[in-house]
C-alpha positions as CSV (number, residue, x, y, z in Angstrom):
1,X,-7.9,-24.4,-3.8
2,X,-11.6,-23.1,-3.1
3,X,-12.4,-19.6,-4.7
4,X,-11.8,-16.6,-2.8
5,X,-13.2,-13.4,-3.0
6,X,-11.1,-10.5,-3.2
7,X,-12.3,-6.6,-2.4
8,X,-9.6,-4.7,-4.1
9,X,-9.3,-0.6,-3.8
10,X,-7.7,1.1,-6.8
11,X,-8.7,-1.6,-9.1
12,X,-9.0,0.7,-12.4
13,X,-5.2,0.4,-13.4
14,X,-2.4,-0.5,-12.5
15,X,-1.9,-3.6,-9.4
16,X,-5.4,-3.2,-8.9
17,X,-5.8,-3.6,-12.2
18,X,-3.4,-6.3,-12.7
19,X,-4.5,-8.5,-9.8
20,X,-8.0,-8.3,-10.6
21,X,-6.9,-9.3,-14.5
22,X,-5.3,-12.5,-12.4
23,X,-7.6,-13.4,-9.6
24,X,-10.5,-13.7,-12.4
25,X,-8.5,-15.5,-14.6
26,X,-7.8,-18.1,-11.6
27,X,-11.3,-18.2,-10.9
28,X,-11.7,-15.9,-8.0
29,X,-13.9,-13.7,-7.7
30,X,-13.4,-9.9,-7.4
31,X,-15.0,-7.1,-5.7
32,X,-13.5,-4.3,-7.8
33,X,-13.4,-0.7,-6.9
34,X,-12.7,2.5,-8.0
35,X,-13.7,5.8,-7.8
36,X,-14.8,5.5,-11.2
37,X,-16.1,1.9,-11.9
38,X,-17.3,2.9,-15.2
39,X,-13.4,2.6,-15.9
40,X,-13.4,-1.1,-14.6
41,X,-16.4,-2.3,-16.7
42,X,-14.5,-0.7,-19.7
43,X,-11.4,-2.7,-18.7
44,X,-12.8,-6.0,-17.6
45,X,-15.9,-5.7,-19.4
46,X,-18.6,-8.1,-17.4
47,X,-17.7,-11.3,-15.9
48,X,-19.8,-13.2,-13.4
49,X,-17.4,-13.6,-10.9
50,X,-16.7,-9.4,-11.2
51,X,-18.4,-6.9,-9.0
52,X,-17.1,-3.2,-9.8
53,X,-18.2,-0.5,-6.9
54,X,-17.8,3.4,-7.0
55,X,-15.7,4.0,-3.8
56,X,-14.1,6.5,-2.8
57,X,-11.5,5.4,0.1
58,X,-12.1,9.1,1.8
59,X,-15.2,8.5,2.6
60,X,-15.9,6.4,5.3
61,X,-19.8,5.6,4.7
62,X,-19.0,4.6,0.8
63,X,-16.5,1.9,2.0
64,X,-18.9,0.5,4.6
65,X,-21.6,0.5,1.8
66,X,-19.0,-1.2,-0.5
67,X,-18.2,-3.8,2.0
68,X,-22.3,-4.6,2.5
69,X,-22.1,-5.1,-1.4
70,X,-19.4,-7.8,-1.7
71,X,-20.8,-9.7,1.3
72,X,-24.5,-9.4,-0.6
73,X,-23.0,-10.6,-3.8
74,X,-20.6,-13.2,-2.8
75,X,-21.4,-13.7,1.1
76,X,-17.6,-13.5,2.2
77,X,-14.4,-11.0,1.8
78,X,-11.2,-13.7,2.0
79,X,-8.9,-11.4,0.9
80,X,-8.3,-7.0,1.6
81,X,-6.1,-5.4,-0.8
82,X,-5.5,-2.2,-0.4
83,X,-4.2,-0.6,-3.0
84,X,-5.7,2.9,-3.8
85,X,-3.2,5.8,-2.8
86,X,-1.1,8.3,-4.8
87,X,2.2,10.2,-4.3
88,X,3.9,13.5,-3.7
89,X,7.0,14.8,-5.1
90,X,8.9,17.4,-3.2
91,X,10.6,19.0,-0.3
92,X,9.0,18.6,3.0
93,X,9.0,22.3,3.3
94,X,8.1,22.8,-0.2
95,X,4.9,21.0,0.9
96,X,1.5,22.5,1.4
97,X,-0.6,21.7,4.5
98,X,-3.3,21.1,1.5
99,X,-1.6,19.0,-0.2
100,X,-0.1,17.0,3.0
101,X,-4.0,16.5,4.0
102,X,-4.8,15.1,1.0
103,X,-2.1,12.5,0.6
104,X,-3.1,11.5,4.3
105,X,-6.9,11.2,3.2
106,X,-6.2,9.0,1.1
107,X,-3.3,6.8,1.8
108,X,-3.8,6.6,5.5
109,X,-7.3,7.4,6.7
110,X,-8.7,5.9,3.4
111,X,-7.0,2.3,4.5
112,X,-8.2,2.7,7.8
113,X,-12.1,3.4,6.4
114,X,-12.0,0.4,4.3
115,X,-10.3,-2.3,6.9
116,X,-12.7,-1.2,9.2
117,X,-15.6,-2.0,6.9
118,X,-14.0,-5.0,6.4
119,X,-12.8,-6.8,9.4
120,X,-16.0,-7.1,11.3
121,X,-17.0,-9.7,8.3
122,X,-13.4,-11.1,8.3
123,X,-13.5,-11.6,12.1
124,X,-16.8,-13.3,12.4
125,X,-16.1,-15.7,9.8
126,X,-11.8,-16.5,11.6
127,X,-10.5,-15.9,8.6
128,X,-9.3,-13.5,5.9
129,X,-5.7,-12.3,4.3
130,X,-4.9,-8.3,4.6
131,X,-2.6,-7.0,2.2
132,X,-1.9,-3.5,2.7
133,X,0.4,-1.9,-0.2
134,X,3.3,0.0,1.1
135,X,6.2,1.2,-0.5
136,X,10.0,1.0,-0.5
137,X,9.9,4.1,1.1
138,X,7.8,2.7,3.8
139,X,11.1,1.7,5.1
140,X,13.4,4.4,4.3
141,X,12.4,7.7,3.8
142,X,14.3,10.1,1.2
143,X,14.6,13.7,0.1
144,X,11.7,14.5,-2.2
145,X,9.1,12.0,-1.0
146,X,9.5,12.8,2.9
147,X,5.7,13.4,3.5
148,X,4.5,10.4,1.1
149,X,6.9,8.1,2.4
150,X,5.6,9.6,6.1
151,X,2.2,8.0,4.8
152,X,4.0,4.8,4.2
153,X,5.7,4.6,7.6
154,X,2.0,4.8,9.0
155,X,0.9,1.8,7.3
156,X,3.3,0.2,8.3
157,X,3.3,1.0,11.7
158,X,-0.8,0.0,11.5
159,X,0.2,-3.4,9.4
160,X,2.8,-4.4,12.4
161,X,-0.4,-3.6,14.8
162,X,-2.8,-5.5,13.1
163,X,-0.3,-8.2,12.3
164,X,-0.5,-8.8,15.8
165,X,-3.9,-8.0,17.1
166,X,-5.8,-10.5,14.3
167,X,-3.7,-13.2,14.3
168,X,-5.3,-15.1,17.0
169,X,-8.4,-14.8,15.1
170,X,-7.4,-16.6,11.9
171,X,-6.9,-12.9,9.6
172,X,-3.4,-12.4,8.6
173,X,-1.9,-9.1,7.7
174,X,1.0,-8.6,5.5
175,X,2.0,-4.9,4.8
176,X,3.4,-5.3,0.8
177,X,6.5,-3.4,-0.2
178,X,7.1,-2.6,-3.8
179,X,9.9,-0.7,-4.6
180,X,10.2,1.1,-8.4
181,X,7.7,-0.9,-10.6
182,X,7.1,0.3,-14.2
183,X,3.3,1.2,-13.8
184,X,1.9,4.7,-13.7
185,X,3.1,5.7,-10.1
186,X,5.2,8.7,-11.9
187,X,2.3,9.7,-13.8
188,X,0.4,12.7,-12.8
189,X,-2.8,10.7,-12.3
190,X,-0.7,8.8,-9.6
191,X,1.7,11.6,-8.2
192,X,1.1,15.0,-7.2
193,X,4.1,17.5,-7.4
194,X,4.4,20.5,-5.5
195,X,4.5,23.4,-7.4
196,X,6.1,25.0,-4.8
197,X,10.2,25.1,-4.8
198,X,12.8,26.5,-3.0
199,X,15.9,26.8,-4.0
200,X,17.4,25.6,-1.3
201,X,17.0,22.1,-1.9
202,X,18.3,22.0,-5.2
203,X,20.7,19.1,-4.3
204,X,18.5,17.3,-2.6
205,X,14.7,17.1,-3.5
206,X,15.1,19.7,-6.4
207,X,17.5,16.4,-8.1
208,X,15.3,13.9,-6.9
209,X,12.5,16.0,-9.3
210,X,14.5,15.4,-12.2
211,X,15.3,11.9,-11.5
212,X,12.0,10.9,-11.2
213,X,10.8,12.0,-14.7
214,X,13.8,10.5,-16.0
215,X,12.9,7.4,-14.4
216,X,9.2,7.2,-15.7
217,X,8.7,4.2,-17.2
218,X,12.0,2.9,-16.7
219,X,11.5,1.3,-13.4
220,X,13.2,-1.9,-12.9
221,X,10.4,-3.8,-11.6
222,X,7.9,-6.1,-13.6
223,X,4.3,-5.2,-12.8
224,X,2.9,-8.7,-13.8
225,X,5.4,-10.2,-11.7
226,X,4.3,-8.7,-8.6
227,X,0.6,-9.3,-9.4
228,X,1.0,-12.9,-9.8
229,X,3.5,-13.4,-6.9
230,X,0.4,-11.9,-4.6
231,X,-2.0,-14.0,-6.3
232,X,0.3,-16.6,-5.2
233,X,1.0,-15.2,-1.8
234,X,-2.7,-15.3,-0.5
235,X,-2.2,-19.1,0.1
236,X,1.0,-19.0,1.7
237,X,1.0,-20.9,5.3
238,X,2.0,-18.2,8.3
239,X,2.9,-15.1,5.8
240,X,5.1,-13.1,7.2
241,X,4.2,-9.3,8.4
242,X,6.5,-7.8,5.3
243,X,6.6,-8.9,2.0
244,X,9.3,-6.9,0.0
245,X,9.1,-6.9,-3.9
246,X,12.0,-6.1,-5.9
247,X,15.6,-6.0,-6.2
248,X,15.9,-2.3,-4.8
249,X,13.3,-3.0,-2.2
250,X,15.8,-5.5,-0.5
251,X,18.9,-3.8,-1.3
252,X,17.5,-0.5,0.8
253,X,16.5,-3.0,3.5
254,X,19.8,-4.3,3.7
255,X,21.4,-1.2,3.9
256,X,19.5,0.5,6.9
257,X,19.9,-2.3,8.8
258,X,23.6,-1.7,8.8
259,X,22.9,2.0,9.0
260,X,21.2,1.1,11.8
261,X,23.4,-1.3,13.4
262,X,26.0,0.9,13.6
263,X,24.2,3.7,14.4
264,X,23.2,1.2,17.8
265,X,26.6,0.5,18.3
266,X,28.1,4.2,18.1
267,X,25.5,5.4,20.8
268,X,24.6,2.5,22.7
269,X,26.4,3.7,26.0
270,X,24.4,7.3,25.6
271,X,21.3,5.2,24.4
272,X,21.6,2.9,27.6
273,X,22.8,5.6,30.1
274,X,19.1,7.0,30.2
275,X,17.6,3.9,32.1
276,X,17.2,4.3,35.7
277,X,20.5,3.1,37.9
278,X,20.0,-0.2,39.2
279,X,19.4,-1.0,42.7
């Protein structure tokens, strides 16, 4: 295998962090960034193969300056991950339009401001791997995380997209889906809560609060697991559009599909009914 260049967002800690940790040891090279790179170089120390970049993913003239940098340093991109993002932990209603804009910034708009810095140098050279972290709840959403899981149905919805639009130029896109990994994600440098709550929801998001932090660091998933299986991944022939990680991942999968399904079959005259009559 030739070495690849990776441009990673989020690379300070956790699968940033562990991917870069990999790709360098495999002897790729990275294009590391954070919004703090000073945190990289403390991590990584310096490595010739490692280029660590301030970027902040809001801020669409930083990631299109960042972009500039990996193709001065290493003259390609082969392979987008993008990883930076956060989460929010409460009841849609509980939910400030602050605090919504912010979780969108980031996890939405951000990804679009750094795949568009980086697909004009993946297009001219017809070729390039997309990996665009997701979530199990980019699949099904649930009380508690409805408006960060809303950010994770819209990269999906863009990964499907781009799936499709880039393909016939040689870039693949594959939207990652981790479910509950034991790295910092219920943190509070990785997951806002809204101090707002209503009492309400007790049941609902107000016991998905508590089972959260109860949860912390307890996740079933292996973090190094997933960061070599996507090390892996990047040379897979024809990867496919999803790529769910873990054991809770696919059970969820499995059981919206039959949600689904019978939901389908339970409406399906009502759902058909609205066509036009045929002539």
């Amino acid at each position: 295998m030739t070495m690849k260049t990776w441009f990673i967002t989020g690379a300070s800690r956790g699968f940033g962090a562990l991917v870069t940790e990999r790709a360098l040891a495999k002897g790729d090279a990275v294009v590391a960034t954070a919004r703090n790179p000073q945190a990289i170089a403390d991590r990584f120390g310096t490595h010739p193969n490692l280029l660590a970049v301030v970027l902040d993913v809001t801020d669409e003239a930083q990631a299109g300056v960042a972009a500039r940098a990996a193709i001065d340093r290493f003259g390609r991109i082969d392979v987008l991950l993008n990883n930076a993002g956060f989460g929010l932990l409460g009841a849609v209603e509980e939910a400030s339009a602050a605090e919504v804009e912010a979780i969108y910034r980031t996890n939405v708009f951000g990804l679009l401001n750094v795949t568009r810095a980086v697909l004009p140098h993946m297009r001219a050279a017809r070729s390039g791997r997309v990996l665009n972290v997701s979530s199990i709840g980019g699949y099904r959403s649930g009380a508690g995380f409805g408006v960060y899981c809303s950010t994770k149905f819209a990269v999906e919805g863009l990964s499907e997209a781009l799936h499709e639009e880039l393909a016939p130029l040689g870039v693949h896109v594959t939207v990652v889906e981790p479910g509950f990994f034991r790295t910092d994600f219920l943190d509070s440098q990785s997951l806002s809560v809204s101090p707002a709550i209503i009492g309400d929801y007790a049941t609902t998001a107000g016991q998905v609060r508590e089972i959260a932090s109860g949860l912390n660091h307890q996740q079933p998933g292996d973090p190094a697991k997933l960061a070599e299986v996507l090390i892996a991944f990047v040379d897979a022939p024809n990867p496919p559009v999803r790529l769910p990680l873990g054991s809770d991942t696919v059970a969820a999968i499995e059981a919206k599909q039959v949600s689904d399904t019978a939901i389908v079959e339970q409406w399906r005259a009502v759902a058909v009914s609205t066509d036009f009559a045929s002539e």
